[in-house]
N, CA, C and O atoms as CSV, one atom per row, in Angstrom:
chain,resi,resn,atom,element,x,y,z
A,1,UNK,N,N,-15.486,9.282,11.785
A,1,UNK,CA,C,-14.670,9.483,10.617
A,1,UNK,C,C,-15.108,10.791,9.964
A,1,UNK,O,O,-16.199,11.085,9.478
A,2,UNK,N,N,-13.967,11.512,10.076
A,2,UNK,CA,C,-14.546,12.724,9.064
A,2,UNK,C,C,-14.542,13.262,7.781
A,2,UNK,O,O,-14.861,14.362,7.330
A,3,UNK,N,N,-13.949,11.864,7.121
A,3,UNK,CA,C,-13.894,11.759,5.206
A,3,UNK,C,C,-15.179,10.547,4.524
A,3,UNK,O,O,-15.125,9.323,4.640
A,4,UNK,N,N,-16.471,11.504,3.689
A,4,UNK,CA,C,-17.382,10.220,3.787
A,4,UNK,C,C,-16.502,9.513,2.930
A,4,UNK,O,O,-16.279,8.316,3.116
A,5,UNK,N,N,-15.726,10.476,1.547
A,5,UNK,CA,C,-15.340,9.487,0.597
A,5,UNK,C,C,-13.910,8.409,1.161
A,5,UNK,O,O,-13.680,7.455,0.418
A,6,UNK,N,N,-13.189,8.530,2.153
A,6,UNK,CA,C,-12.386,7.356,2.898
A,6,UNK,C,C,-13.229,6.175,3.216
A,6,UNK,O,O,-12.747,5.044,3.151
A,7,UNK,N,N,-14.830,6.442,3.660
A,7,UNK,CA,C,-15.307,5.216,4.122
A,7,UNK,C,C,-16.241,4.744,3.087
A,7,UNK,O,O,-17.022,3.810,3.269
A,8,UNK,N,N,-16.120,5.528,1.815
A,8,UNK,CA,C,-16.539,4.544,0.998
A,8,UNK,C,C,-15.683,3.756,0.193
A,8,UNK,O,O,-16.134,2.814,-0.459
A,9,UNK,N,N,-14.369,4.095,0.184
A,9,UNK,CA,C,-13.180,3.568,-0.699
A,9,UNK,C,C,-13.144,2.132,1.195
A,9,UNK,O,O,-13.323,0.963,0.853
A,10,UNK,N,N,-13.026,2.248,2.135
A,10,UNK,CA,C,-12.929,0.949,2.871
A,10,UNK,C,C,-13.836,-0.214,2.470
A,10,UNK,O,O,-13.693,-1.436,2.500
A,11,UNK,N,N,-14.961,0.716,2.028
A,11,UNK,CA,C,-16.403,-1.063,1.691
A,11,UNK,C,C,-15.575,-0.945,-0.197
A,11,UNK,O,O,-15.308,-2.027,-0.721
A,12,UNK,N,N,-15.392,-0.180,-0.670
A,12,UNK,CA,C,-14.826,-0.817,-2.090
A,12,UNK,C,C,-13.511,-1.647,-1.785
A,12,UNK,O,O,-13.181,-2.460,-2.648
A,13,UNK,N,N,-12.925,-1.561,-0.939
A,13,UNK,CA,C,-11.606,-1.999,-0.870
A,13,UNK,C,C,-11.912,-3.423,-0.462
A,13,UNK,O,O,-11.619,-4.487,-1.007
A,14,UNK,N,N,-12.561,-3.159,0.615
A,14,UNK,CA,C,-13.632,-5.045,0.876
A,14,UNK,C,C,-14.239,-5.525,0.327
A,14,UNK,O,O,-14.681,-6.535,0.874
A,15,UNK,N,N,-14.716,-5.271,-1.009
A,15,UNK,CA,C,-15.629,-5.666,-1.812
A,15,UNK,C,C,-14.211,-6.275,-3.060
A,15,UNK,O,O,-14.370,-7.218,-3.835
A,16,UNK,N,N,-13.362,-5.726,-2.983
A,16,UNK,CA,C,-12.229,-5.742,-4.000
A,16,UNK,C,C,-11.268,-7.039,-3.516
A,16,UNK,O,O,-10.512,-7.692,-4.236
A,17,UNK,N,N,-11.456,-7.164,-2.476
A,17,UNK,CA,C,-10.205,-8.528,-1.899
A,17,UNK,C,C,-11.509,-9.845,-2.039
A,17,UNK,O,O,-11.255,-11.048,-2.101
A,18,UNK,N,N,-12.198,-9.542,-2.052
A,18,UNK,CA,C,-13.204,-10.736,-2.255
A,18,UNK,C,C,-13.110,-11.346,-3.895
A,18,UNK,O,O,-13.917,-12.116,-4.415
A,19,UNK,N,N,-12.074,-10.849,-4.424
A,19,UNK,CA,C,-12.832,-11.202,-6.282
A,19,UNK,C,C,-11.750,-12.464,-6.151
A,19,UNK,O,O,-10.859,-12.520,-5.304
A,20,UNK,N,N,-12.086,-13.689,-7.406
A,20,UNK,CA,C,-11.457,-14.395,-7.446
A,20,UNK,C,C,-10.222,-14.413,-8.365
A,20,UNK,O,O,-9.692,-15.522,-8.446
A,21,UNK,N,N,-9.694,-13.500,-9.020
A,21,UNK,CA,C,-8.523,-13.223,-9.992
A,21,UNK,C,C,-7.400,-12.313,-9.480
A,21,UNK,O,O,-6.423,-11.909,-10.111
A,22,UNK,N,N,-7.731,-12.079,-8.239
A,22,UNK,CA,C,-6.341,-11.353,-7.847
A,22,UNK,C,C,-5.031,-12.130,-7.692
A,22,UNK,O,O,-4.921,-13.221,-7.133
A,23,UNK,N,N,-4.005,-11.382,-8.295
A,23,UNK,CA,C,-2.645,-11.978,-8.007
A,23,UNK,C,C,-1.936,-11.641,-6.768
A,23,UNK,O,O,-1.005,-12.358,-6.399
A,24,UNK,N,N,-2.286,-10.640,-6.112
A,24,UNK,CA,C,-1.545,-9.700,-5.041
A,24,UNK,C,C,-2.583,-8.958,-4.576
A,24,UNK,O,O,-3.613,-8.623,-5.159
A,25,UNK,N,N,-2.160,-8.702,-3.311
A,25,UNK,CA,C,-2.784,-8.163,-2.355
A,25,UNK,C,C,-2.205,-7.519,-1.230
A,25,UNK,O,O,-1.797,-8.247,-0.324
A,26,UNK,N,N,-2.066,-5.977,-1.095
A,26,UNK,CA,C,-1.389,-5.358,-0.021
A,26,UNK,C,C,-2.642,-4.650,0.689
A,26,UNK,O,O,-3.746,-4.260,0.311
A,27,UNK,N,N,-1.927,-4.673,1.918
A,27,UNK,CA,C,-2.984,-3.236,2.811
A,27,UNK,C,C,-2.320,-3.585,3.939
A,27,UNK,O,O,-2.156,-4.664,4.508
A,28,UNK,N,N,-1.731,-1.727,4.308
A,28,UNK,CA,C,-1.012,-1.007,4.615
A,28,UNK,C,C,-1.997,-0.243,5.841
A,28,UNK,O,O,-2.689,0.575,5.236
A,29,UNK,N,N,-2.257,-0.207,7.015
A,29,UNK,CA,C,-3.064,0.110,7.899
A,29,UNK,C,C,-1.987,1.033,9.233
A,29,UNK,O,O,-1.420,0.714,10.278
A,30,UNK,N,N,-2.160,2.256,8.434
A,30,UNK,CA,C,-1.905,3.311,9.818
A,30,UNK,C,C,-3.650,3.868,10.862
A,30,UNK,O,O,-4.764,4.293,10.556
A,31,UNK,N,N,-2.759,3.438,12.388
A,31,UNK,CA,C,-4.000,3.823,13.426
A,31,UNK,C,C,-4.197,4.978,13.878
A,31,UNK,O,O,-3.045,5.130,14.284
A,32,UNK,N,N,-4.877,6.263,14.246
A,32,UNK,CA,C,-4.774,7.222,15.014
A,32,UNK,C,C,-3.486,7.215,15.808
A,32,UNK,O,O,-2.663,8.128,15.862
A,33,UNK,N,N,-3.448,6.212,16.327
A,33,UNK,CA,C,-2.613,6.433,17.788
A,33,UNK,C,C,-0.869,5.438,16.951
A,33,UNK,O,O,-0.130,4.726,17.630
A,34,UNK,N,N,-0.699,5.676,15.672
A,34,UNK,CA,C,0.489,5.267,15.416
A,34,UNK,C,C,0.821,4.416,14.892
A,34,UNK,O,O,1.619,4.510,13.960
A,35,UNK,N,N,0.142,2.866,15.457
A,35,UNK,CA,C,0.774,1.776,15.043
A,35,UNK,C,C,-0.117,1.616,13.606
A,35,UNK,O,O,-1.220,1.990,13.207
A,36,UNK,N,N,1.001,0.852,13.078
A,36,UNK,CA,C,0.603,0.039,11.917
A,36,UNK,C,C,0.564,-1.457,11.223
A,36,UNK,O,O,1.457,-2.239,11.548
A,37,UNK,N,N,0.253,-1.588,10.930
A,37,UNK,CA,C,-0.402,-3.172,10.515
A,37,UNK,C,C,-0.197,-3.193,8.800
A,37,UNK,O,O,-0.769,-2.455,7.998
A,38,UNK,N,N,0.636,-4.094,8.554
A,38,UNK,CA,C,0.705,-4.243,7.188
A,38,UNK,C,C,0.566,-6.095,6.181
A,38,UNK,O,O,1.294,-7.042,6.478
A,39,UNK,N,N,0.096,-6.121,5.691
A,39,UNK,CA,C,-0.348,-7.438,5.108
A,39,UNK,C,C,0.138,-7.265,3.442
A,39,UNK,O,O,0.259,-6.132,2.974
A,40,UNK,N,N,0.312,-8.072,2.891
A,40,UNK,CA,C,1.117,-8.864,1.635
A,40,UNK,C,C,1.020,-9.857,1.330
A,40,UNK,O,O,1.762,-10.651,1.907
A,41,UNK,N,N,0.291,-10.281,0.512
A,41,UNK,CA,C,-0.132,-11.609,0.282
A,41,UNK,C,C,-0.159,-11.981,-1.668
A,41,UNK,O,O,-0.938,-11.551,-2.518
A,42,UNK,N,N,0.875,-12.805,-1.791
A,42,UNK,CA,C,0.670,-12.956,-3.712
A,42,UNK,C,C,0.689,-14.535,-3.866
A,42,UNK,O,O,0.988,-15.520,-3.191
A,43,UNK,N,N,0.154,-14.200,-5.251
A,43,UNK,CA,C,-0.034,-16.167,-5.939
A,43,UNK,C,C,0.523,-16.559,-6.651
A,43,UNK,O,O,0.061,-17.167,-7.616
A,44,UNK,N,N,2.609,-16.209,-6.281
A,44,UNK,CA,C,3.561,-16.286,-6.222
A,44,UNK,C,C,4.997,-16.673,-5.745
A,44,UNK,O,O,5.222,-15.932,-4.788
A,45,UNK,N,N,5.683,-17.188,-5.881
A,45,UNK,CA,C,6.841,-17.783,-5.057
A,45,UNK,C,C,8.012,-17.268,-5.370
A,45,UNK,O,O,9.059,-17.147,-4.734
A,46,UNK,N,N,7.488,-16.803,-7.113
A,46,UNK,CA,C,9.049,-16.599,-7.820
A,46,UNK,C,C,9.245,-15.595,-7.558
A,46,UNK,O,O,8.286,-14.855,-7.334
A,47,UNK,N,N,11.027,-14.940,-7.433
A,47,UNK,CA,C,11.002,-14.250,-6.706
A,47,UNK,C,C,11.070,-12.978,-7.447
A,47,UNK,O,O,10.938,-11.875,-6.918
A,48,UNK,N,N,11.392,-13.298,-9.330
A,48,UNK,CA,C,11.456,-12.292,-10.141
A,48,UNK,C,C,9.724,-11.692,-10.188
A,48,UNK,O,O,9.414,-10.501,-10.182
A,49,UNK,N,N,8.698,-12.927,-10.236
A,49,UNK,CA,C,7.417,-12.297,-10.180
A,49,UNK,C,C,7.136,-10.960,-9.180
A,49,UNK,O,O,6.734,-9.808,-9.345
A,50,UNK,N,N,7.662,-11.941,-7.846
A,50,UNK,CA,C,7.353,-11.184,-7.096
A,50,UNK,C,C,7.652,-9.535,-6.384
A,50,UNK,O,O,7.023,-8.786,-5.637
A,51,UNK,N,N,8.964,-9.498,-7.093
A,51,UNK,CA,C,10.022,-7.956,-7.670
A,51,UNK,C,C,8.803,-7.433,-8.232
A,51,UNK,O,O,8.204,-6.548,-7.620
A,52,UNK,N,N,8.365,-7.881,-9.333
A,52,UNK,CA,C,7.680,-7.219,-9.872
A,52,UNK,C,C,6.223,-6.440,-9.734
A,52,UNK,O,O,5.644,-5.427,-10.128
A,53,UNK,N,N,6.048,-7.493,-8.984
A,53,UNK,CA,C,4.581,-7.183,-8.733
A,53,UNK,C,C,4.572,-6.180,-7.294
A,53,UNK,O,O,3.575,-5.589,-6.878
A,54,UNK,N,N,5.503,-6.163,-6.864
A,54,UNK,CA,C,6.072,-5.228,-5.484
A,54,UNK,C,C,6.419,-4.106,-6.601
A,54,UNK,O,O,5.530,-3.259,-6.689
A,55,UNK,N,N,7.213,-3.968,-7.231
A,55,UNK,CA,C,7.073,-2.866,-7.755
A,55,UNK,C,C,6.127,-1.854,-8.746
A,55,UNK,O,O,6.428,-0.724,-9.130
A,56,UNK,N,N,4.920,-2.605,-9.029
A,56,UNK,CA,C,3.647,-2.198,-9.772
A,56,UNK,C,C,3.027,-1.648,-8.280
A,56,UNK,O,O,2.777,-0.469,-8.030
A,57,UNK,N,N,2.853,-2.746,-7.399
A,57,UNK,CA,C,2.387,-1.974,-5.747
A,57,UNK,C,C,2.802,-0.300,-5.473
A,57,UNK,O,O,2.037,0.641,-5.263
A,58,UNK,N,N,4.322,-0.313,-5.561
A,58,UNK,CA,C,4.603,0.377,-5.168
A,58,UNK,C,C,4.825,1.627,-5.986
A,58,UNK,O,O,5.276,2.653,-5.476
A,59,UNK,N,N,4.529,1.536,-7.153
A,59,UNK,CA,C,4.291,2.522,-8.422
A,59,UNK,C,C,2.977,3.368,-8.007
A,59,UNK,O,O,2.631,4.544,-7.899
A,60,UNK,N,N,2.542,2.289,-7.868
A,60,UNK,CA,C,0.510,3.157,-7.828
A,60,UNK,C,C,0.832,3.868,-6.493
A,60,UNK,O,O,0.667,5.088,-6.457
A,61,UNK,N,N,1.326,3.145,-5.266
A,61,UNK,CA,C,1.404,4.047,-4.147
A,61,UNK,C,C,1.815,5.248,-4.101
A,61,UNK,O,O,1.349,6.224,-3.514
A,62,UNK,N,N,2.824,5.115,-4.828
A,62,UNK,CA,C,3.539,6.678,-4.647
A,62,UNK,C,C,3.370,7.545,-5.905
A,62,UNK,O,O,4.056,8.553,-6.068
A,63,UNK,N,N,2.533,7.176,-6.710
A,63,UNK,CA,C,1.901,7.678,-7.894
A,63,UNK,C,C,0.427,9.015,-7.339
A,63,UNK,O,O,0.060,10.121,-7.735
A,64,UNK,N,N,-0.046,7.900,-6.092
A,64,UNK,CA,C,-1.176,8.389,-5.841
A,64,UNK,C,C,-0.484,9.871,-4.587
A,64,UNK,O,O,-0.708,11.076,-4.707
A,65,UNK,N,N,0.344,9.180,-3.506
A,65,UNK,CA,C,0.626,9.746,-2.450
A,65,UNK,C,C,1.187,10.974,-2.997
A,65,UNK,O,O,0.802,12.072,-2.595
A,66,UNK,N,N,2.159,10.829,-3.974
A,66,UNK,CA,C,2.927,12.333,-4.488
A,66,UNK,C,C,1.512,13.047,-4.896
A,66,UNK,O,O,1.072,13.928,-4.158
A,67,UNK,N,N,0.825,12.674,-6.038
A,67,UNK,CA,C,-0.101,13.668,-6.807
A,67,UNK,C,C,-0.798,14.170,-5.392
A,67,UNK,O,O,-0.539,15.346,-5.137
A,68,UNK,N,N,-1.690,13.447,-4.363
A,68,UNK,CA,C,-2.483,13.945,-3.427
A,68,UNK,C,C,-1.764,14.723,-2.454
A,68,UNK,O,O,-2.367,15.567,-1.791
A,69,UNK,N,N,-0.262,14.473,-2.272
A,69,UNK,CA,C,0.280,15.175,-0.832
A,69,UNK,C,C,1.156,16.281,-1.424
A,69,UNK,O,O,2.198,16.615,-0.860
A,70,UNK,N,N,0.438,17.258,-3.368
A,70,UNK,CA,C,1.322,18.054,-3.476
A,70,UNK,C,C,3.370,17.789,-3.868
A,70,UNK,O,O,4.157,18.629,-4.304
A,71,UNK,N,N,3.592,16.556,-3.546
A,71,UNK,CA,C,4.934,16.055,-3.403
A,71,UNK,C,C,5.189,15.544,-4.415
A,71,UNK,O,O,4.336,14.914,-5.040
A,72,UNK,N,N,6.731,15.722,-4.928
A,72,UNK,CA,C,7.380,14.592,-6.394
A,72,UNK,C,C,7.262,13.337,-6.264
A,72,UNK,O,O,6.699,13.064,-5.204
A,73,UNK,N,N,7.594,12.285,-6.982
A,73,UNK,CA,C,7.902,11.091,-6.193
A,73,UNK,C,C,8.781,10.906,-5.634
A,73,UNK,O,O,8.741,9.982,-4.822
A,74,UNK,N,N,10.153,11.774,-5.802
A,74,UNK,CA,C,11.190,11.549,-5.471
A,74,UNK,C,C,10.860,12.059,-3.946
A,74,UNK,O,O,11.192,11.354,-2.993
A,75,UNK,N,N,10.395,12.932,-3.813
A,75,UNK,CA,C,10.447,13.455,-1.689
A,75,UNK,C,C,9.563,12.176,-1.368
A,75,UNK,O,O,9.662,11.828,-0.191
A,76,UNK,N,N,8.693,11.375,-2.174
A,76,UNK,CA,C,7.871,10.564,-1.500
A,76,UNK,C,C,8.608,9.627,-1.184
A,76,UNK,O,O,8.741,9.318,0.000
A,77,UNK,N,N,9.349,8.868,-2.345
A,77,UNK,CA,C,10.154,7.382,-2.269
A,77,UNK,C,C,11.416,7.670,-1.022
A,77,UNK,O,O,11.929,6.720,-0.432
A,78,UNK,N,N,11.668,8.599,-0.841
A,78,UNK,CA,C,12.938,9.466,0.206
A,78,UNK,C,C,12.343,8.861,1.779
A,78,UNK,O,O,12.911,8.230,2.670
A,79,UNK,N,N,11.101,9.322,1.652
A,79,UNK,CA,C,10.609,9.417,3.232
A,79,UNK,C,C,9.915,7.597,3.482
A,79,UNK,O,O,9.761,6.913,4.493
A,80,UNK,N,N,9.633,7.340,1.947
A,80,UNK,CA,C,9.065,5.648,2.337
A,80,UNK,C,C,10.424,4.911,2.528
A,80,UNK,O,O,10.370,3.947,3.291
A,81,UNK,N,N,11.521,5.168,2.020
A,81,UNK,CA,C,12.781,4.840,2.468
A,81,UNK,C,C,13.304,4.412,3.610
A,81,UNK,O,O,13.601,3.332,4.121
A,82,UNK,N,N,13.358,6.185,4.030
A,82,UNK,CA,C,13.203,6.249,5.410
A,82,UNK,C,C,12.529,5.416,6.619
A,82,UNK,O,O,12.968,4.688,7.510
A,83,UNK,N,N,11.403,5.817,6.268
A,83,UNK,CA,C,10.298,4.632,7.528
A,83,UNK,C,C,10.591,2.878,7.117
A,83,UNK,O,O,10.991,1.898,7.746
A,84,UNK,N,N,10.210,3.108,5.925
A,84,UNK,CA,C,10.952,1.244,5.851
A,84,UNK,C,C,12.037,1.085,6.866
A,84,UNK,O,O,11.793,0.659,7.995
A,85,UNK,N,N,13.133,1.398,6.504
A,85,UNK,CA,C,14.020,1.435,7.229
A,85,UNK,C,C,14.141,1.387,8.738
A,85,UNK,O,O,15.089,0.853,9.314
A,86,UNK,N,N,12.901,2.105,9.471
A,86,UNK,CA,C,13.004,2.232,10.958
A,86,UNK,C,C,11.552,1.106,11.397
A,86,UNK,O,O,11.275,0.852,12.569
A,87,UNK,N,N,10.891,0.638,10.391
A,87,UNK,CA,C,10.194,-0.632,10.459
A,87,UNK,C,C,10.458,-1.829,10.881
A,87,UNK,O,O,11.491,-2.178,10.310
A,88,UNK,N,N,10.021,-2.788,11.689
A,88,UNK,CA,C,10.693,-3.843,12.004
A,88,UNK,C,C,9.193,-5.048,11.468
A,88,UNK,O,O,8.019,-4.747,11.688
A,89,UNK,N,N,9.449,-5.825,11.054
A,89,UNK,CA,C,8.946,-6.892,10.016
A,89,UNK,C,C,8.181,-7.389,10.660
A,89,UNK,O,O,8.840,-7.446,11.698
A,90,UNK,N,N,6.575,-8.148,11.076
A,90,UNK,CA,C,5.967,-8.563,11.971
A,90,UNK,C,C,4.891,-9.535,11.330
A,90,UNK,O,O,4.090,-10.131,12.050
């Protein structure tokens, strides 16, 4: 790995799914070689909760991805669009 601070945000990120008050839980896993692996998990059924709390997810994501990749949110939400779209559900 050639980012130390990526492999210290992986042991915070494991240290972070362990607490007992989480409502939600995503992680989003792209591999070198392409594939990806995605998990979603809430302590939720309803489906207005769950709008919601998908959309706080997806606030911070593209909050973070625009500021770090230089990009608006708008070119970001365009291209997560996009790939959603050519995603198939697993």
């Amino acid at each position: 790995m050639t980012n130390p601070r990526f492999e210290e945000l992986q042991e915070q990120t494991a240290e972070a799914v362990v607490e007992d008050d989480l409502v939600s839980v995503y992680a989003g896993l792209v591999h070198e070689n392409g594939q990806h692996e995605y998990y979603f998990g809430n302590d939720t059924e309803e489906a207005e909760e769950l709008r919601e709390t998908a959309a706080i997810q997806l606030g911070m994501m593209l909050r973070v991805l625009a500021d770090r990749s230089d990009s608006s949110i708008d070119e970001i939400t365009e291209l997560a669009v996009e790939r959603a779209e050519e995603m198939r559900l697993r």
